[in-house]
C-alpha positions in Angstrom: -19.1 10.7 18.2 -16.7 7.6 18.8 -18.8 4.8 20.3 -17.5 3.3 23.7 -15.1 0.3 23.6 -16.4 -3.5 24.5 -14.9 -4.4 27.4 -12.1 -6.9 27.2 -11.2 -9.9 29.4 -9.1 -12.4 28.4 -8.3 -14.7 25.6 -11.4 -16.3 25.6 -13.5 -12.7 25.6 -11.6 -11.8 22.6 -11.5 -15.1 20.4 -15.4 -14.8 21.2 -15.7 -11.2 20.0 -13.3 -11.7 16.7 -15.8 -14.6 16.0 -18.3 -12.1 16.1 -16.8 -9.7 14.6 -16.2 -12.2 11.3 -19.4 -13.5 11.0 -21.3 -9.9 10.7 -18.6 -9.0 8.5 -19.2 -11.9 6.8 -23.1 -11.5 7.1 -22.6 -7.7 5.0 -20.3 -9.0 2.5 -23.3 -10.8 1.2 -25.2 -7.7 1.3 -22.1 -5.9 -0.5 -21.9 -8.5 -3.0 -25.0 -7.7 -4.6 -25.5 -3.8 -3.7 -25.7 -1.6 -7.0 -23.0 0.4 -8.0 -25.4 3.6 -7.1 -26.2 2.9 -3.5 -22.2 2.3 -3.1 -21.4 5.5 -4.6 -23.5 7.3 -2.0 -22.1 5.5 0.4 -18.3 6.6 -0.5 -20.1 10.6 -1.3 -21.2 10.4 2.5 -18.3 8.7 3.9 -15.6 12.1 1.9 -18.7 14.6 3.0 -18.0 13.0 6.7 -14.1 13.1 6.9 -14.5 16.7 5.5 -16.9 17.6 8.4 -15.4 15.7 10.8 -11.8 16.9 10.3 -11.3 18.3 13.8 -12.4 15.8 15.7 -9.7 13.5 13.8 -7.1 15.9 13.8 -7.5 16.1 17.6 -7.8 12.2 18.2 -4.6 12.0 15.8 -2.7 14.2 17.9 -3.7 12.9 21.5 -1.6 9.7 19.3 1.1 11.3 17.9 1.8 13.4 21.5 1.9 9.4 22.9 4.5 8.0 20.7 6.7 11.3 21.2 6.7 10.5 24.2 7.7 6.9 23.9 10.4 8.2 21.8 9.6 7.0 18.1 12.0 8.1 15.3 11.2 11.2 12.8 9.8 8.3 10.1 7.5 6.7 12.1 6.7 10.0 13.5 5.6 11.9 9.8 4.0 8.3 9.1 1.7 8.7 11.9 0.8 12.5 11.8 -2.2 13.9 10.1 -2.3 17.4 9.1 -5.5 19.2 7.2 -3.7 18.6 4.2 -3.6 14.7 4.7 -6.9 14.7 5.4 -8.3 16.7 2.3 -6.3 14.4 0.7 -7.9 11.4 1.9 -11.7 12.8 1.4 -10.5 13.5 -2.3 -9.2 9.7 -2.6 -12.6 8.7 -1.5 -14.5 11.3 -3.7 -11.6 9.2 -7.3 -12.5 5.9 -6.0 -16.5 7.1 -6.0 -16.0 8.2 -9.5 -14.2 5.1 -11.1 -16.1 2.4 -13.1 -17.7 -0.1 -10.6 -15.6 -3.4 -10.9 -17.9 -5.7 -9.8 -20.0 -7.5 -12.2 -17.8 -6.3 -15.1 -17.3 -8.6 -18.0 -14.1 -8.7 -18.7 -13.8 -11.5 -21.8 -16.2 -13.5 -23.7 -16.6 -16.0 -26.1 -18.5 -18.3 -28.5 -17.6 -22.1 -28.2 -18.2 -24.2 -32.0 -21.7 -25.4 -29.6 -23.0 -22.4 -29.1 -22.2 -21.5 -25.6 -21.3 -18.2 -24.6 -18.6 -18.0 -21.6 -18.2 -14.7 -20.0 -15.5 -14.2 -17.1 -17.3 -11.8 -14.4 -15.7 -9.9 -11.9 -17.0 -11.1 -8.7 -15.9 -9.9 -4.7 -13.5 -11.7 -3.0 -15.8 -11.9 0.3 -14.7 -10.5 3.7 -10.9 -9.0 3.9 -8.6 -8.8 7.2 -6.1 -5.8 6.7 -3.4 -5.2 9.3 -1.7 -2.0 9.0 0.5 0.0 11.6 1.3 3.8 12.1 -0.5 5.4 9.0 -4.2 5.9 10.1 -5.1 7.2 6.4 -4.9 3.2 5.3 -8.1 3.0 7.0 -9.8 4.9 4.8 -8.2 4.0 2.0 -8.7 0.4 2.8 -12.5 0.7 3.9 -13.7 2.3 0.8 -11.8 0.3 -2.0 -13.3 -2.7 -0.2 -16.7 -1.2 -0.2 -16.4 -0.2 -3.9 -14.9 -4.0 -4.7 -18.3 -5.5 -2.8 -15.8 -6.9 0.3 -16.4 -6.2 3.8 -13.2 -5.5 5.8 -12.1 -6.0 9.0 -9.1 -3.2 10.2 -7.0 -3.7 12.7 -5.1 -0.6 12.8 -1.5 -0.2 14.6 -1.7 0.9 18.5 -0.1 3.7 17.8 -2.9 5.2 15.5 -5.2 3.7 17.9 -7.5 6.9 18.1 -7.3 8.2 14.7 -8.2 5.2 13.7 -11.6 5.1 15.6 -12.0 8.1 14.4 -11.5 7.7 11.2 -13.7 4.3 11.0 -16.8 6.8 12.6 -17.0 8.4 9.0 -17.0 4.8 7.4 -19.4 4.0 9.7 -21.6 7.4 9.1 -21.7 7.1 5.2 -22.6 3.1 5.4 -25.6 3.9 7.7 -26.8 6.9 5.5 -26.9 4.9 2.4 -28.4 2.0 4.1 -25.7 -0.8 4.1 -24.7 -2.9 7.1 -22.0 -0.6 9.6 -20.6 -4.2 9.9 -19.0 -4.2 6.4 -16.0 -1.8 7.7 -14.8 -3.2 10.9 -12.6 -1.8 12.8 -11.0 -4.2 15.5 -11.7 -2.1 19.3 -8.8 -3.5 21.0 -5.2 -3.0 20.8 -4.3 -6.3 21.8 -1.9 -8.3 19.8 -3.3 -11.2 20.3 -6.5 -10.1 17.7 -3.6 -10.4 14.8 -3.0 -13.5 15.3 -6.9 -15.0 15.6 -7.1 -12.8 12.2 -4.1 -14.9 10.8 -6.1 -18.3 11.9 -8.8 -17.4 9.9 -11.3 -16.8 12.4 -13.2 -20.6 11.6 -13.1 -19.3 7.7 -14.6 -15.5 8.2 -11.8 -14.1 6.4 -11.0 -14.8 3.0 -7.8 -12.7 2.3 -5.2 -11.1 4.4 -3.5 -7.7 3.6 -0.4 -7.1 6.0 0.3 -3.2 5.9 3.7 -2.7 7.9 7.2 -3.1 8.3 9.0 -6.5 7.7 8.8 -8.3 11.1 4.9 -7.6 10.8 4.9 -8.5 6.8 6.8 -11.8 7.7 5.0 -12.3 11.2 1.7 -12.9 8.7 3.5 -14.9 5.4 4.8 -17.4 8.4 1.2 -17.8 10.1 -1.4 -16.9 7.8 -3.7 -19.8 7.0 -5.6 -18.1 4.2 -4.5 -16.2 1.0 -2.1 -13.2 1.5 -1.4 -10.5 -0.3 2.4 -10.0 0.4 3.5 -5.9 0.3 7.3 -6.1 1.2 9.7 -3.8 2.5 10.3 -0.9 -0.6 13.6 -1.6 -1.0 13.9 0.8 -4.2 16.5 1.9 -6.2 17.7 5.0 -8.8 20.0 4.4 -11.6 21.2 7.2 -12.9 22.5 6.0 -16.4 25.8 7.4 -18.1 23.2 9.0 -21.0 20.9 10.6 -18.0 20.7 14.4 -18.0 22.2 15.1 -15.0 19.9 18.2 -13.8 16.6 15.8 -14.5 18.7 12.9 -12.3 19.5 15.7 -9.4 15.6 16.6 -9.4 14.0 12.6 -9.8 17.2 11.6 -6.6 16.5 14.3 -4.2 12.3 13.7 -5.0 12.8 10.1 -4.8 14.8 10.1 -1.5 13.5 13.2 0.3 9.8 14.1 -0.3 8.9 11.7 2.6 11.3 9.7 3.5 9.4 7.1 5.7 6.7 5.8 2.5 7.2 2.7 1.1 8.3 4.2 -1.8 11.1 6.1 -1.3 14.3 5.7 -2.9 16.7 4.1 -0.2 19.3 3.4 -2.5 21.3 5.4 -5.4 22.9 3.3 -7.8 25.5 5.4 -10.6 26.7 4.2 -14.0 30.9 3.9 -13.6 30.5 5.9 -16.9 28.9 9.0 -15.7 30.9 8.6 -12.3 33.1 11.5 -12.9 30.7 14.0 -13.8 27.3 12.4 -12.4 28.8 11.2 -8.8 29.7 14.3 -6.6 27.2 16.2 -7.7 24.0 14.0 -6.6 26.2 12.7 -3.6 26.4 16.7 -3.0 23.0 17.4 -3.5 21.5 14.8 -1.2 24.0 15.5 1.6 23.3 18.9 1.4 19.7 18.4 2.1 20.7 16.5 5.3 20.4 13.2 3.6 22.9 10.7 5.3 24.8 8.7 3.0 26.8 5.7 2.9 28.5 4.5 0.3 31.2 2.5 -1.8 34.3 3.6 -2.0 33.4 5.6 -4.7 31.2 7.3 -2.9 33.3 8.1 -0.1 35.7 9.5 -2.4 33.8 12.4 -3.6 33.0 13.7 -0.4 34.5 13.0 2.8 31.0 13.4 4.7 29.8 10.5 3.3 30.3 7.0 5.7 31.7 3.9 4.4 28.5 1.3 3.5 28.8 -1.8 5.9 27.4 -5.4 3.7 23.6 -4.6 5.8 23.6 -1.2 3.8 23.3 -2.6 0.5 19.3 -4.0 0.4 18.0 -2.2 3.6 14.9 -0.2 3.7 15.8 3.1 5.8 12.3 5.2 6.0 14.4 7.7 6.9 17.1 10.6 5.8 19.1 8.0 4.9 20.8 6.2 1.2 23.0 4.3 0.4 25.4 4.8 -2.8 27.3 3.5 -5.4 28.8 2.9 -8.6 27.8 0.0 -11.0 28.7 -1.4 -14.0 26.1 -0.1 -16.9 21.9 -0.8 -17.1 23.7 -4.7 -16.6 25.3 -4.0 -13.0 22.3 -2.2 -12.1 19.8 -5.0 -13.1 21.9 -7.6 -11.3 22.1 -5.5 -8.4 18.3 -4.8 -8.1 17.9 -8.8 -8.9 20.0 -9.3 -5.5 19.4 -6.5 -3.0 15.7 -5.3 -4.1 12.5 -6.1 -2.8 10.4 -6.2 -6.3 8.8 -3.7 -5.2 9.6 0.1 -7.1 12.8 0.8 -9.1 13.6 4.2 -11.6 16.0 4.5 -14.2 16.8 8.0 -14.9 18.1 7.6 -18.9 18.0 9.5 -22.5 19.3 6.2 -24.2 15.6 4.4 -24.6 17.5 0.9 -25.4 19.2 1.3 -21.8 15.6 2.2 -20.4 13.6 -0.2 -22.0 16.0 -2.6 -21.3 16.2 -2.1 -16.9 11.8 -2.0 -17.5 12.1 -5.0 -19.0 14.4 -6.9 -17.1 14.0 -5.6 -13.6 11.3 -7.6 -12.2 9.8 -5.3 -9.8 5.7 -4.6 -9.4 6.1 -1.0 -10.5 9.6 0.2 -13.1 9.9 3.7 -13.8 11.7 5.4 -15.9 12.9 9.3 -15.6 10.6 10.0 -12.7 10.4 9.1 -8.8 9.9 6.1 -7.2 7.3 8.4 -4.9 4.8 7.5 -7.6 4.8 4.2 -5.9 0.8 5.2 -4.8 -2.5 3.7 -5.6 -3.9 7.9 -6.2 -0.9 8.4 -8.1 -1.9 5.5 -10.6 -5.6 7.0 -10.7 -7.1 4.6 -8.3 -8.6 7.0 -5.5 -6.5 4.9 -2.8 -4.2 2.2 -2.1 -4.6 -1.1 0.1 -1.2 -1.5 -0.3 1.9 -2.4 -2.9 1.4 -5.9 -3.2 5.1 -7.6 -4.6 4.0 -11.3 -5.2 3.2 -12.5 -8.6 -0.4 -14.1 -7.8 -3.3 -12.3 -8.2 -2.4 -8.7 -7.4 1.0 -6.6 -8.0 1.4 -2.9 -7.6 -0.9 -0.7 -6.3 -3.9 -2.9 -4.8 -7.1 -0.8 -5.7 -11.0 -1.8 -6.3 -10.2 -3.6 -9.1 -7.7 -6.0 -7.9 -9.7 -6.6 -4.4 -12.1 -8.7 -7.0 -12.1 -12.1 -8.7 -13.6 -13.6 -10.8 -16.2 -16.5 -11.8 -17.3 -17.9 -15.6 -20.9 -17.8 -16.5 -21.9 -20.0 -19.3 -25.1 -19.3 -21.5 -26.5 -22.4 -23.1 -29.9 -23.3 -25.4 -30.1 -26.7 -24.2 -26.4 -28.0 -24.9 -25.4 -31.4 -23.4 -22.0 -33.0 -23.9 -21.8 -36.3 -25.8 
């Protein structure tokens, strides 16, 4: 089923086969632009009918990957990050099947109005154009990614981490499949067929202005690796550097359940809980027993000297625990002074990116929502619903943290612009 790789040699073959790559992308994102919403929709049905019947075939590409990096030695995180199970990919046919279903964005009207003339304005929702989205270890994002550009009207070009190499491909062969069977151009879901680093960085140029937006997918040195070089718009997804405060008015049993959730349903997503932050208040009834809990579970933690005190497994935090994104069976801990400590601790150490208060006192909890300026503030549930399926949107391109354009989950919605049309009867301006 996966179609033979295009030999490779040198710089120059590459640069000459990105260009390529861009300008068909670019050529289908014309196409996309303008494709009704139907003839997408049975694109996406054909693309979940293909992962569904094609599950083996990426099951056993993902694990000729995931035997590869064992063997390299890659840590537990990376390694749940990476692996694909049935489940996962149910999971990502049912994502395609939610992002089929929800209203078409493009072409969508989202205000109007009548000017004292007698012009109408309407702003339209309108594609951004061709997208570049870099990603490493989790093969689902190529899905995910594929199909919310397809249903925004954007081609996209994937280059997918070398350690997901296969899965990827064969992954991208059901994008491909369900584009060809609704008759739209295979080029409008890329998938770069190299693992050579050098393709990121062409992508990051630009490619002579075939890419209009870049999505970086990854961990921070890949994340800052495209802010630093990127000559065209980025949308930035930081480290998840999320907290739980566990207020003095939190019921402690609800706190217990949201901690160990937030901390230990996966450990290596972006939006897992990597540090625990307790009111001084509660500290004598609420401390020791979610310390307890998480230990127990085989959660590492390292904490204040609070923390330490209430059980002598825990390790003394060093200054580069406090703001560090684990993705693994590790938290830090410790106490704070109020919902006030616990704002100005998020405001220094956080990465805007998810952060829960776990409270029964709504002006403490309406207070940390308001103040903590993070893309996505809960309150008495888990930062793990830090996910585009978990908001309703099918999939996820990623959790974008900047302020401009997107923030939070990036679904089909937020992969679009916008442009005015104006409706006139022969109005000119004096």
């Amino acid at each position: 089923m996966t179609a033979p790789l295009k030999a490779i040699d040198g710089n120059a073959d590459l640069a000459a086969l990105m260009t390529d790559l861009a300008a068909n992308a670019r050529a289908a994102a014309r196409v996309l632009a303008l494709a009704p919403p139907e003839q997408k929709n049975r694109a996406l049905a054909a693309i979940a009918a293909a992962i569904r019947a094609h599950a083996p075939a990426i099951l056993a590409a993902n694990a000729e990957d995931v035997a590869e990096a064992r063997a390299a030695g890659i840590t537990s995180a990376f390694l749940d990050r990476l692996t694909l199970t049935q489940a996962r990919v149910d999971g990502m046919a049912d994502g395609v099947a939610t992002v089929r279903g929800i209203p078409d964005p493009v072409g969508a009207i989202t205000e109007s109005w009548q000017r004292p003339n007698g012009m109408t304005i309407e702003r339209v929702r309108v594609p951004l154009g061709v997208i570049g989205v870099i990603f490493e270890s989790r093969p689902n994002v190529a899905a995910d990614a594929g199909v919310l550009c397809l249903k925004a009207g954007n081609a996209v070009i994937l280059r997918g981490g070398s350690d997901s190499f296969r899965s990827c491909r064969a992954i991208h062969d059901c994008l491909v499949q369900g584009l060809r069977e609704a008759g739209l151009p295979e080029a409008a879901i890329t998938l770069v067929p190299t693992r050579d680093r050098a393709a990121v960085g062409l992508m990051l140029s630009g490619l002579n202005g075939g890419i209009d937006v870049i999505v970086p997918r990854g961990g921070k040195s890949l994340v800052s690796r495209v802010e630093a070089e990127a000559r065209v718009l980025v949308f930035a997804h930081l480290e998840g550097v999320n907290h739980v405060y566990v207020d003095a008015s939190a019921n402690l049993d609800m706190a217990k359940s949201i901690v160990l959730n937030a901390k230990m349903r996966r450990t290596g997503v972006c939006g897992a809980a990597e540090t625990l932050l307790v009111d001084r208040a509660a500290a004598a009834t609420s401390l020791k027993p979610l310390v307890e809990m998480l230990l127990d579970a085989g959660c590492e933690v390292r904490g204040d000297a609070a923390a330490q005190k209430v059980d002598a497994r825990v390790k003394p935090a060093t200054d580069e625990d406090w703001g560090k994104e684990y993705l693994d069976a590790v938290i830090a801990a410790r106490v704070v002074d109020g919902v006030d400590g616990a704002i100005a601790y998020i405001q220094r150490y956080g990465s805007h990116h998810t952060d829960s208060i776990v409270a029964d006192d709504a002006t403490a909890a309406e207070k940390f929502l308001s103040e903590v300026d993070s893309a996505i503030v809960l309150h008495n549930a888990s930062t793990q619903f830090a996910d585009g399926g978990e908001f309703g949107f099918g999939a996820e391109i990623g959790i974008a943290t900047g302020k401009f354009h997107a923030r939070g989950p990036v679904g089909a919605e937020q992969l679009t612009s916008f442009k005015y049309r104006v409706h006139g009867t022969g109005q000119t301006r004096p």
